[in-house]
Backbone bond lengths (Angstrom), bond angles and torsions (degrees), N, CA, C in turn:
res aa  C-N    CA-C-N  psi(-1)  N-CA   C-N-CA  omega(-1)  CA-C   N-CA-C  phi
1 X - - - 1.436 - - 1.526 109.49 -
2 X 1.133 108.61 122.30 1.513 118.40 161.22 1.900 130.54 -87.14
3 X 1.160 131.95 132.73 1.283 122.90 177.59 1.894 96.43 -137.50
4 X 1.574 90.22 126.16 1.914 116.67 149.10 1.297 113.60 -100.37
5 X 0.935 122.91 146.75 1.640 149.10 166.64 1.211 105.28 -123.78
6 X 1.600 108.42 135.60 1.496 128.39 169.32 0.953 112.16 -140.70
7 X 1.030 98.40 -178.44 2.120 102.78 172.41 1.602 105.01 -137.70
8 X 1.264 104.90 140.89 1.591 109.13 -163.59 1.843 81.97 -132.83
9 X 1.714 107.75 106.59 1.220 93.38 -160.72 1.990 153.77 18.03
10 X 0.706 148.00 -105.88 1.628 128.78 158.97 1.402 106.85 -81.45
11 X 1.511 137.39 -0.32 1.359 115.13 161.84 1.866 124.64 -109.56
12 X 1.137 108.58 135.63 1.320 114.04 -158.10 1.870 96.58 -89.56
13 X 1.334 105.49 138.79 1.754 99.01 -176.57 1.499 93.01 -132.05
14 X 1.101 102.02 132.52 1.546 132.50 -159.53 2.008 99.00 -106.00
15 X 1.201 114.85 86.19 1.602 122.98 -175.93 1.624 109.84 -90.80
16 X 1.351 114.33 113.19 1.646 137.70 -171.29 1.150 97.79 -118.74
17 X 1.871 104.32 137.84 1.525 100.65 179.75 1.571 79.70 -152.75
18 X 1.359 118.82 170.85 1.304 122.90 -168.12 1.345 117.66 69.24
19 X 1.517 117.96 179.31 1.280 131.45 174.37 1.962 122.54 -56.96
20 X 0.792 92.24 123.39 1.992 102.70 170.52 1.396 119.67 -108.09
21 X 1.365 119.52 77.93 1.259 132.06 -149.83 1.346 122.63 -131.89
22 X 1.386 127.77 146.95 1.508 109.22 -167.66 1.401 123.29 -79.65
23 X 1.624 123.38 108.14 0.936 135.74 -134.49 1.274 159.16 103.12
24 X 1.823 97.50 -27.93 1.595 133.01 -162.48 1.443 82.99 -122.89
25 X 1.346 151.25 49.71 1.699 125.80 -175.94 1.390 125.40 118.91
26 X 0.945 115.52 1.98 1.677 125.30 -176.45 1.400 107.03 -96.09
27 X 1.157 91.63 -52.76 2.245 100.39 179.57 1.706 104.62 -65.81
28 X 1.667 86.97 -49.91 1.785 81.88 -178.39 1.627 130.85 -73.97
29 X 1.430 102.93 -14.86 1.425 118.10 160.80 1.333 109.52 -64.62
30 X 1.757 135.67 -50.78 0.987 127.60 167.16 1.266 133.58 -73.14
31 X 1.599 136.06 -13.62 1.090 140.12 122.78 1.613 136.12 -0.21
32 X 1.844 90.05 -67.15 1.262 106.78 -162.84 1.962 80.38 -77.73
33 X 1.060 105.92 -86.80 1.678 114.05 -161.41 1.779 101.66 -19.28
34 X 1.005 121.22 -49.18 1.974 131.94 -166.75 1.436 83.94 -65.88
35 X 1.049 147.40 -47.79 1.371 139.58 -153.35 1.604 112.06 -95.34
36 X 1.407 108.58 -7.60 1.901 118.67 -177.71 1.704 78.62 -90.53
37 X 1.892 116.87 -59.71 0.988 107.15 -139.21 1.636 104.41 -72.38
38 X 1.654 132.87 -22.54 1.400 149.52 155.62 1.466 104.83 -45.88
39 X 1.035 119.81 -25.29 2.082 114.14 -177.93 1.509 102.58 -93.43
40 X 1.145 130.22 4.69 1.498 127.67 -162.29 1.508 123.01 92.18
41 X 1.139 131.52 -15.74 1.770 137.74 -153.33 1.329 78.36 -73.88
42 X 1.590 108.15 134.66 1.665 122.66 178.93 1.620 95.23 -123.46
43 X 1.304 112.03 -30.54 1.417 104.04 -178.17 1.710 118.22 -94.46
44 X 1.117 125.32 105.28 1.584 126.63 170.58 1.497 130.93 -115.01
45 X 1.256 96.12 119.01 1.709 98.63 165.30 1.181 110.34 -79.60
46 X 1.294 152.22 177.52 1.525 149.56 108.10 1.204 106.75 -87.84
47 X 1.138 155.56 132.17 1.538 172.27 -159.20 1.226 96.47 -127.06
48 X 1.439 116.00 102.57 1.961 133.66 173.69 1.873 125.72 -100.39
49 X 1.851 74.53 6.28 2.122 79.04 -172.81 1.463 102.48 -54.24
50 X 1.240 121.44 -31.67 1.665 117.13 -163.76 1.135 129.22 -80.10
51 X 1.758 117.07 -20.89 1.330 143.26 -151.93 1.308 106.22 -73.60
52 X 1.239 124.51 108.87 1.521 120.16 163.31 1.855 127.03 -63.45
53 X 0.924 78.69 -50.68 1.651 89.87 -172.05 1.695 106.63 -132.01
54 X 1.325 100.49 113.83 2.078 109.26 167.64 1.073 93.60 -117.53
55 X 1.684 109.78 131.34 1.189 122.68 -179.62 2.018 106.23 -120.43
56 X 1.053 122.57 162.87 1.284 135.82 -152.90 1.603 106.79 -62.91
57 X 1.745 112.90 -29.59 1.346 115.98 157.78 1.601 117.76 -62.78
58 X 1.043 115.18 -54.57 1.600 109.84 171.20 1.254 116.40 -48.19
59 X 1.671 109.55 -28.37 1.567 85.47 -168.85 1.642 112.29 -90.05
60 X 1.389 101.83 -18.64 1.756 120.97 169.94 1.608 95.58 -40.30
61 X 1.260 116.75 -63.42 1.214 130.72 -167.68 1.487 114.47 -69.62
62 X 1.309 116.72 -23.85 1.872 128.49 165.99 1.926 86.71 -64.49
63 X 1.221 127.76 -78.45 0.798 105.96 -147.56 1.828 112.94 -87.29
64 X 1.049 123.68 12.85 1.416 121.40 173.79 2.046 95.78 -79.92
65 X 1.038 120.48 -50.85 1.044 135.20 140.67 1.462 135.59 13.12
66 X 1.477 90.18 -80.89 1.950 114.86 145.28 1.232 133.71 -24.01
67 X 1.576 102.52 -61.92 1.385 149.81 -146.91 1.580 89.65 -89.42
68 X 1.395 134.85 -60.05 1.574 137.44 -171.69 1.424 100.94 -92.93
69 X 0.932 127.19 7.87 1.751 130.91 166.20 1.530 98.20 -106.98
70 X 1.250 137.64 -21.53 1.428 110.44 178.53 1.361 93.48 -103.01
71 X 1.478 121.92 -7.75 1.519 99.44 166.95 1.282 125.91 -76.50
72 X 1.425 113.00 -9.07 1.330 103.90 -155.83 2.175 84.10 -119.93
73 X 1.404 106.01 48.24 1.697 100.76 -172.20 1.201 120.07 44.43
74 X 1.130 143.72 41.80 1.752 144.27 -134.15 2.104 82.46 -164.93
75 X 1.930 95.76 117.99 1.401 114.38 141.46 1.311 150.00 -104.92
76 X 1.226 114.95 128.29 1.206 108.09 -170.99 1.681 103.96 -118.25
77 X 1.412 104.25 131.32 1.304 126.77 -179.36 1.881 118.41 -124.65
78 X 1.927 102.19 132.04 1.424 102.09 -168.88 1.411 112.20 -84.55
79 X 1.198 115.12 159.83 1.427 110.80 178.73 1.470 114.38 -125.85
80 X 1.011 143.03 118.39 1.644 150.62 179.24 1.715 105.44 32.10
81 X 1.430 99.84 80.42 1.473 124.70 162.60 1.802 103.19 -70.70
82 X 1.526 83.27 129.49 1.704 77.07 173.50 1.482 115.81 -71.98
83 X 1.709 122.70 -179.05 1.350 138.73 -163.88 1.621 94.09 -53.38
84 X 1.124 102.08 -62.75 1.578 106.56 -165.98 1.453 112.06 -64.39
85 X 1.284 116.30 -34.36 1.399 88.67 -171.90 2.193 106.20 -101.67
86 X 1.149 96.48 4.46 1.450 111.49 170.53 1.767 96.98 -68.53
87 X 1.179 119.40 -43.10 1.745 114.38 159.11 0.896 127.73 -62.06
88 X 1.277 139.13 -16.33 1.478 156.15 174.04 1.256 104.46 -66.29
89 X 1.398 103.55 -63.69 1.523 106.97 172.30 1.364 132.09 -43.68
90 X 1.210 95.00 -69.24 1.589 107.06 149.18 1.378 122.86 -5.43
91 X 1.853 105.16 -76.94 1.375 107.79 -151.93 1.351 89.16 -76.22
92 X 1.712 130.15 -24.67 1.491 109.36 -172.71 1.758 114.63 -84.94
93 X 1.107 111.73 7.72 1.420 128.39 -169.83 1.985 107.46 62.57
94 X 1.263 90.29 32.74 1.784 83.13 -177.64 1.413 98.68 -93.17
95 X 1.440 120.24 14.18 2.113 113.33 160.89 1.102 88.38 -70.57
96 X 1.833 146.95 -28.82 1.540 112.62 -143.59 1.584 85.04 -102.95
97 X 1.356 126.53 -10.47 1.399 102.20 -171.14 1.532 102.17 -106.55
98 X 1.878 134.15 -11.81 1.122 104.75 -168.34 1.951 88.86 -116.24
99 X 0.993 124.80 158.55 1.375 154.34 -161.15 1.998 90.08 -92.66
100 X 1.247 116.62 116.28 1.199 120.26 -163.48 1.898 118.84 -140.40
101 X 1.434 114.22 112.31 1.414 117.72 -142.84 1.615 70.73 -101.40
102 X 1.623 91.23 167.53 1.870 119.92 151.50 1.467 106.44 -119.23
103 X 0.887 114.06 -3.21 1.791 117.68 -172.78 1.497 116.16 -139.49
104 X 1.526 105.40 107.36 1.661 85.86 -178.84 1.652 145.83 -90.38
105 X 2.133 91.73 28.13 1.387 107.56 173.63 1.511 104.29 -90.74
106 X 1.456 105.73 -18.02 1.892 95.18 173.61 1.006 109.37 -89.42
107 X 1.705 130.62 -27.05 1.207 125.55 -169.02 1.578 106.98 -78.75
108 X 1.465 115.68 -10.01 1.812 102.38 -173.12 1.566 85.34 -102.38
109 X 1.225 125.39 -21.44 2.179 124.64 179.58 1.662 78.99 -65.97
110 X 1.398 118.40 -80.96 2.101 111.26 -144.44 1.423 94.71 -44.87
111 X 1.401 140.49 2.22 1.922 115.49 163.68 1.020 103.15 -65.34
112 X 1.753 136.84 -29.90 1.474 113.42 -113.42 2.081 75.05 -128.16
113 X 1.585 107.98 -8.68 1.925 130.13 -172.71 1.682 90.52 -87.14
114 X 0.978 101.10 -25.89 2.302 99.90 -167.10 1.250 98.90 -87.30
């Protein structure tokens, strides 16, 4: 698994490509995110166009994730999850709790719409 971070004016978009796997990307996915959300970054995308494989640890870790971003006033919003794991979501019902773009000129505008 690979991860870039940028900043697209006040929202920071977090770009994953490769596998997110337990072991391969899960720690370091949570790593990286705890350490945006510890510097102040309130605004987050995760960007999933690249992701081959999310596996059920990553997503433990998507949503623990969640969970210390709304504690700390901090959103995080997904951006073009592939087919498969857009079912994932699904089956865990985490579409109804996380805020989920196809485009990431609306997804860095809906910070600025909330």
């Amino acid at each position: 698994m690979d991860i870039k971070v940028r900043q697209e004016g006040n929202v920071t978009v977090v770009d994953l490509s490769g596998a997110v796997t337990l072991g391969q990307g899960d720690t370091v996915l949570r790593g990286e995110l705890f350490r945006l959300l510890e510097a102040g970054h309130k605004q987050i995308v995760l960007n999933l166009k690249d992701v081959s494989h999310f596996d059920s640890a990553a997503l433990g870790e998507l949503g623990a994730t969640y969970k210390n971003a709304r504690e700390r006033n901090a959103e995080l919003k997904l951006l073009t999850p592939p087919a498969k794991l857009q079912a994932l979501l699904r089956l865990v019902k985490f579409d109804e709790v996380f805020d989920v773009r196809y485009d990431e000129d609306e997804a860095i505008k809906s910070f600025t719409d909330s």
